[in-house]
C-alpha positions as CSV (number, residue, x, y, z in Angstrom):
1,X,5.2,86.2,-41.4
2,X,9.1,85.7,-42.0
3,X,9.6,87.6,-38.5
4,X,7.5,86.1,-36.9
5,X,8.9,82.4,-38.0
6,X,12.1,83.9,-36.9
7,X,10.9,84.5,-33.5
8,X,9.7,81.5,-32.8
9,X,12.8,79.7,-33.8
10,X,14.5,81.8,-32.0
11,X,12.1,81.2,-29.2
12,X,12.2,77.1,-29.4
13,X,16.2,77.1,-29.6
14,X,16.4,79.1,-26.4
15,X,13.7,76.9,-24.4
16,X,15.6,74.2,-25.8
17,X,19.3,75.5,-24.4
18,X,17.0,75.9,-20.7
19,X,15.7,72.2,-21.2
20,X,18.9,70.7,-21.7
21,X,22.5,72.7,-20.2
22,X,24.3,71.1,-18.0
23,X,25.7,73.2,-14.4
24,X,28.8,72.1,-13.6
25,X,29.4,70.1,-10.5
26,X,31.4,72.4,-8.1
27,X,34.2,70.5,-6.6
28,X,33.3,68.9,-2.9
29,X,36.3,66.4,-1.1
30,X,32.5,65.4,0.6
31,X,29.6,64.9,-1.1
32,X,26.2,65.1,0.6
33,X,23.5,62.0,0.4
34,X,20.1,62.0,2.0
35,X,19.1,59.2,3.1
36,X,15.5,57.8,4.4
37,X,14.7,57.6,8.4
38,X,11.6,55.6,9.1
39,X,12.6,53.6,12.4
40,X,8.9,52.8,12.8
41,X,8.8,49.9,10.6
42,X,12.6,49.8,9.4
43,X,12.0,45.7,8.4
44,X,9.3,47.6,5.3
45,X,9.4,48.0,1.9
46,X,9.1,51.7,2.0
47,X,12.5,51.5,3.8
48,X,13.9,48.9,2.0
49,X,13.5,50.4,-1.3
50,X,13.9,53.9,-0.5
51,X,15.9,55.9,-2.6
52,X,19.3,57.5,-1.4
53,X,19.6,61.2,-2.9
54,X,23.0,62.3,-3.9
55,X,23.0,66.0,-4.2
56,X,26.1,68.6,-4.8
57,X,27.3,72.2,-4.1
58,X,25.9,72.2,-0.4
59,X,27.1,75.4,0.2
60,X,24.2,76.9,-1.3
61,X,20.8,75.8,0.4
62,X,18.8,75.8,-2.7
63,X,20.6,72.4,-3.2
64,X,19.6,71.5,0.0
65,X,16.6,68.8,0.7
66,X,13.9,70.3,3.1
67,X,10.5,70.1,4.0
68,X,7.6,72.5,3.1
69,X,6.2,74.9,5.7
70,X,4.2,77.8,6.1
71,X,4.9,81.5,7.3
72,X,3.1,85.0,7.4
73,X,4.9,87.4,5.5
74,X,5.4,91.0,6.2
75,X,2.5,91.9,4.5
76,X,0.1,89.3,6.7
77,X,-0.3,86.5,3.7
78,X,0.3,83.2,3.7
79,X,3.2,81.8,2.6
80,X,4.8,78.6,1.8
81,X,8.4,78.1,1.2
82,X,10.7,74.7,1.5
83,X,12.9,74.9,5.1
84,X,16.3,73.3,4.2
85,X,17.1,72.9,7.5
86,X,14.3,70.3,8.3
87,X,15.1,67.3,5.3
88,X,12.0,65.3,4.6
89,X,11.0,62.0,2.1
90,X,7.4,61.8,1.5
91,X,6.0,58.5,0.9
92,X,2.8,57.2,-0.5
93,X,2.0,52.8,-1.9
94,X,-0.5,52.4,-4.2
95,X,-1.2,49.5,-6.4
96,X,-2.4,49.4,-9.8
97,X,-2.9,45.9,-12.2
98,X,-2.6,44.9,-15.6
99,X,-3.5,42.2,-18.1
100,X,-0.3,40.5,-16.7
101,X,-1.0,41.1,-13.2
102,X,-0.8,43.7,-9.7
103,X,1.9,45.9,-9.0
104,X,2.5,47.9,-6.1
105,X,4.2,51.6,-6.9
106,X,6.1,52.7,-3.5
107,X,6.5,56.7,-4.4
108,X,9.1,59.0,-3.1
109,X,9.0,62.7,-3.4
110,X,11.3,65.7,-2.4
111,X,11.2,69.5,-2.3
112,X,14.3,72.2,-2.4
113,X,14.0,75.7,-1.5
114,X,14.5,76.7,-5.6
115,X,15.9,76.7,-8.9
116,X,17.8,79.5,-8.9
117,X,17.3,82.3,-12.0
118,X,20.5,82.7,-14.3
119,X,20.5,83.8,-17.8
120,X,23.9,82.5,-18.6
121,X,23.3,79.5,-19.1
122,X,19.9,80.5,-19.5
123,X,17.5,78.7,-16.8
124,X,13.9,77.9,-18.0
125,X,13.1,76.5,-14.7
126,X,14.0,79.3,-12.2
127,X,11.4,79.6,-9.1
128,X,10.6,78.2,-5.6
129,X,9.5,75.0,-4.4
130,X,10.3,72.7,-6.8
131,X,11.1,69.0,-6.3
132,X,11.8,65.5,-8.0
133,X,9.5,62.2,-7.3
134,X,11.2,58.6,-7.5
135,X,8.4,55.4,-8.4
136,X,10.0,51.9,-7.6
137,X,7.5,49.6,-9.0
138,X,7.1,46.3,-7.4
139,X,5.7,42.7,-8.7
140,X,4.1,40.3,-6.5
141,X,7.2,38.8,-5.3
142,X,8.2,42.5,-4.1
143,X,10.6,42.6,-6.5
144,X,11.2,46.0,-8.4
145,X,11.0,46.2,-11.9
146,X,10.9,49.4,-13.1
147,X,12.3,53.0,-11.5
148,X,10.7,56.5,-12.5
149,X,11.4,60.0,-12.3
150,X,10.1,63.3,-12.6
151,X,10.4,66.5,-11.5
152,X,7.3,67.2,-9.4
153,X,6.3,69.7,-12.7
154,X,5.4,66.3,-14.7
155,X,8.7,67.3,-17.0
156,X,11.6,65.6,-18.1
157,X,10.4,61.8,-16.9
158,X,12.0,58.5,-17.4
159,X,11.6,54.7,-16.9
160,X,14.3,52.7,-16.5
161,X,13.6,49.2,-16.2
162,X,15.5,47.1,-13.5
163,X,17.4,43.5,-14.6
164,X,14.0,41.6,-12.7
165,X,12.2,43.2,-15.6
166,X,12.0,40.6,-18.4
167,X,12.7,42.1,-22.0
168,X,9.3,41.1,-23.6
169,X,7.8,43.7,-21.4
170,X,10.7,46.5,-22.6
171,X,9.5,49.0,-25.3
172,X,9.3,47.8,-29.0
173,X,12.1,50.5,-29.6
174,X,14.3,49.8,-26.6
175,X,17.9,50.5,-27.4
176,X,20.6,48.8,-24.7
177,X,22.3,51.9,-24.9
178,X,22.0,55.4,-22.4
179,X,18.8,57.5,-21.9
180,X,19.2,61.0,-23.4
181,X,16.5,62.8,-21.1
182,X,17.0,66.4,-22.3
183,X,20.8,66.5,-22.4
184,X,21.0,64.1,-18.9
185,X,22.2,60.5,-19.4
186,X,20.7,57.5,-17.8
187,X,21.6,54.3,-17.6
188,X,19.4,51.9,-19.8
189,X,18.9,49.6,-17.1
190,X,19.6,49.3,-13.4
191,X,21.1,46.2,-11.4
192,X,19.5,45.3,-8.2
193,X,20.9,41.8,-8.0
194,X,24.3,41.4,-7.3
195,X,24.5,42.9,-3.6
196,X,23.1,41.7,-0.5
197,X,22.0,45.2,0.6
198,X,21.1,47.5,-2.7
199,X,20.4,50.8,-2.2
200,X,19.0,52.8,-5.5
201,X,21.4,55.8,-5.6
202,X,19.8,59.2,-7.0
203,X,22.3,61.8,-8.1
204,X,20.7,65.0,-8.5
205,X,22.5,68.1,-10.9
206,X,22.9,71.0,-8.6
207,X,20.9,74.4,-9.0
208,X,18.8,72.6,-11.5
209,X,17.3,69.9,-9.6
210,X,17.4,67.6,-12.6
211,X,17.9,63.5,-12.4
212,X,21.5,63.1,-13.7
213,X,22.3,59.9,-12.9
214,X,20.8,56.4,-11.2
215,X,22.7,53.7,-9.8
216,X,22.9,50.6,-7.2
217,X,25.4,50.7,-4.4
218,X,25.7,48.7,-1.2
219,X,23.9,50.5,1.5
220,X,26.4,49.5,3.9
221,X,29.3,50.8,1.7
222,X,27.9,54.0,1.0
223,X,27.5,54.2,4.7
224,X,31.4,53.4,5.8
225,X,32.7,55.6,2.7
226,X,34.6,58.7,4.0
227,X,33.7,60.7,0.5
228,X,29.9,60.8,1.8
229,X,28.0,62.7,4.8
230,X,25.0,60.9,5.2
231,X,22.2,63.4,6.5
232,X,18.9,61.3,8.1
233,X,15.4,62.3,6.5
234,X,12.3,61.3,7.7
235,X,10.1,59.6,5.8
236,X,6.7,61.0,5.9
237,X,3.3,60.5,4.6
238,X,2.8,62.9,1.7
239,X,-1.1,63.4,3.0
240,X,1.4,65.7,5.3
241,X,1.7,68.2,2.8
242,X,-1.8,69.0,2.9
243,X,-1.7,69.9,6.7
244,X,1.3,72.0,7.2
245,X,1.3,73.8,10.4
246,X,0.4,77.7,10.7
247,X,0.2,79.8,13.3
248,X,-2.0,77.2,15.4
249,X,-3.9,75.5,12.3
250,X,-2.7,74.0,9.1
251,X,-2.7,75.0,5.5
252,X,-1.5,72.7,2.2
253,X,1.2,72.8,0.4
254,X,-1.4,73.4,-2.9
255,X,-4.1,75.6,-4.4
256,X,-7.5,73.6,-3.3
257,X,-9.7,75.8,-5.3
258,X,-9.2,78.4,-8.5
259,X,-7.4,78.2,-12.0
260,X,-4.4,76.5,-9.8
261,X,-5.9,73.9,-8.1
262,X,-3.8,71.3,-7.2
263,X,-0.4,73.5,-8.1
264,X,2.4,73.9,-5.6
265,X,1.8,77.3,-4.0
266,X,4.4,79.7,-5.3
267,X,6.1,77.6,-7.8
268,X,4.4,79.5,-10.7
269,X,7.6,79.2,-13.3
270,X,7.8,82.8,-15.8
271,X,10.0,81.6,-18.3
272,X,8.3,77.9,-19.2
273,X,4.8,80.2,-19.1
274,X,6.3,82.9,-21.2
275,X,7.7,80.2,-24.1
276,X,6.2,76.6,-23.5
277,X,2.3,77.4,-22.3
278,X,1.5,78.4,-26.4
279,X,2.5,74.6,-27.0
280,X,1.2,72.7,-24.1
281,X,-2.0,75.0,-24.1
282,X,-1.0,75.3,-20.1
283,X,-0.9,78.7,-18.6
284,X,1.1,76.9,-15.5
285,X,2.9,74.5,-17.6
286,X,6.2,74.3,-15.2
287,X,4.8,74.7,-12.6
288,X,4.8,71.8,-9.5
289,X,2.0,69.9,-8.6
290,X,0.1,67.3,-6.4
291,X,0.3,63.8,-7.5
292,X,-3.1,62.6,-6.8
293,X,-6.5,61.6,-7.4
294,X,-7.5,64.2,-10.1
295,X,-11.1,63.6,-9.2
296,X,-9.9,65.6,-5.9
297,X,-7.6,67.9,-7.7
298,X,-8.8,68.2,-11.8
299,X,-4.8,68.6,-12.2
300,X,-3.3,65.6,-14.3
301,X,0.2,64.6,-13.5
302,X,1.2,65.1,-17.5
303,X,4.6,63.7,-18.8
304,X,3.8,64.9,-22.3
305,X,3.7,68.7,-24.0
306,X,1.2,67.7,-26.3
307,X,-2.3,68.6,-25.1
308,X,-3.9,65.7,-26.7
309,X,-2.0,63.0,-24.5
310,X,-2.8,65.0,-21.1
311,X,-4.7,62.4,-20.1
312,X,-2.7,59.0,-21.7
313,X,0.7,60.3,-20.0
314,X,-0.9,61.1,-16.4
315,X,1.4,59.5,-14.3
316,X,-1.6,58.9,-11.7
317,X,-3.2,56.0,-13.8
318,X,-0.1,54.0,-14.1
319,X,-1.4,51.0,-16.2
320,X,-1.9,53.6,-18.9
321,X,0.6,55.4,-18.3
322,X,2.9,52.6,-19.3
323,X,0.9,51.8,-22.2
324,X,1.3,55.2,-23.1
325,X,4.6,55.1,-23.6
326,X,5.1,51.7,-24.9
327,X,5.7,49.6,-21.6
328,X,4.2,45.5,-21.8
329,X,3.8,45.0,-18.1
């Protein structure tokens, strides 16, 4: 019994180290931001209030935004992979209401080619395909009032309200003070309202892929700065993802049928199965995944380990979501 106590402390500190080191930012004289490219309606709020993604260490392409696509490999099966040479934003509105009103959630999702494996420091979320997804919520003046981001796993979310956002709708327990999301800090609350053109900067920690920072800069000073090359992303539908093209036809970017349903293809993660799926009582926990309808897909977008608030911390039914987490919209 002592033994195995032992292991499972010894277990839980390592997942712990995984959840929480920090890489270190390589140093760059130019820093790399992606930024969103939908000239069709450029005057919408999809452009407006899409996020800007700083990322580091673009040497390596696994820090690179791509897009997914589809191959045959060598041994004549399918398979999907991210193409860091073809940056893509994937875009989808929908509205959801309250007691207090209708909101309108403008989401933004991104892929990378992978979280690379590493033992030192040790890397609980090494494998392919992963991403990050960015909700501005919006009131019925269009204003946003909250921001919130995930990895495309479900793991290591956070709200941050935004200064339209008045504090009788804040958390019982909000403290005016940094976010500690696993061992990244983020700001308590984000600014839109003292520039004329805000753009809601997203600074992602290289290799990881992990949210490390959120801010508000002026779109057109970010644009004349020498420290930054600016690379132009589409901005696509994220129905897309379920029609990539292959070899004359199409194929999705998830699992429609089996035990993975509704799982990005090939983004099975070893290590958060091997010593998080005993707690979350999730063989795939880790692993990324749609963010849909789970009538289609019976695959809740979960923000919480505990399998008795799968269902309260699905991103997907916003309202509740909210509640779940102590939110008074």
């Amino acid at each position: 019994m002592k033994k195995l106590v032992k292991i499972s402390i010894i277990f839980l500190a390592i997942t712990a180290s995984g959840c929480a080191h920090h890489w270190s930012l390589p140093p760059e004289k130019v820093h790399t931001v992606y930024t969103a490219n939908y000239k069709e309606k450029e005057d919408s709020l999809l452009s407006k209030y899409a996020p800007v993604f700083l990322t580091y260490d673009y040497r390596n392409d696994y820090n690179r935004i791509g897009s997914p696509a589809a191959r045959i490999n060598s041994e004549g099966s399918e398979q999907i992979y991210v193409d860091p040479e073809k940056p893509a934003i994937y875009y989808m509105e929908k509205e959801f209401s309250t007691e207090k009103g209708k909101y309108t959630n403008l989401v933004y999702r991104v892929h990378f080619p992978k979280v690379p494996f590493s033992i030192i420091p040790f890397n609980l979320t090494s494998g392919s395909n992963v991403g990050i997804i960015v909700v501005i919520t919006l009131d019925e003046d269009d204003r946003p009032l909250l921001v919130t981001s995930a990895n495309t796993c479900g793991c290591y979310m956070a709200i941050v309200p935004t200064t339209y956002l008045p504090p009788d709708a804040w958390p019982e327990d909000w403290k005016e003070e940094p976010l500690d999301v696993y061992g990244e800090e983020l700001p308590w609350i984000v600014n839109y309202g003292e520039m004329r053109n805000p753009k809601l900067l997203v600074h992602v920690r290289p290799s990881v892929h992990r949210v490390m920072d959120l801010e508000i800069v002026d779109a057109e000073s970010l644009s004349r700065s020498q420290g930054f090359r600016s690379i132009q992303a589409p901005l696509e539908p994220t129905d897309d993802l379920e029609s990539i093209p292959l070899n004359g036809g199409t194929t999705s970017f998830y699992y429609n049928y089996g035990p993975q349903k509704g799982h990005v293809k090939g983004s099975m993660k070893f290590w958060e199965t091997l010593l998080l799926s005993w707690i979350s009582w999730d063989f795939f926990v880790g692993a990324d995944k749609v963010y849909g309808d789970n009538e289609k897909y019976d695959n809740p977008f979960y923000t919480s380990l505990k399998p008795w608030n799968r269902t309260d911390s699905d991103m997907w039914n916003f309202a509740r979501f909210l509640e779940f987490w102590g939110w008074r919209l």
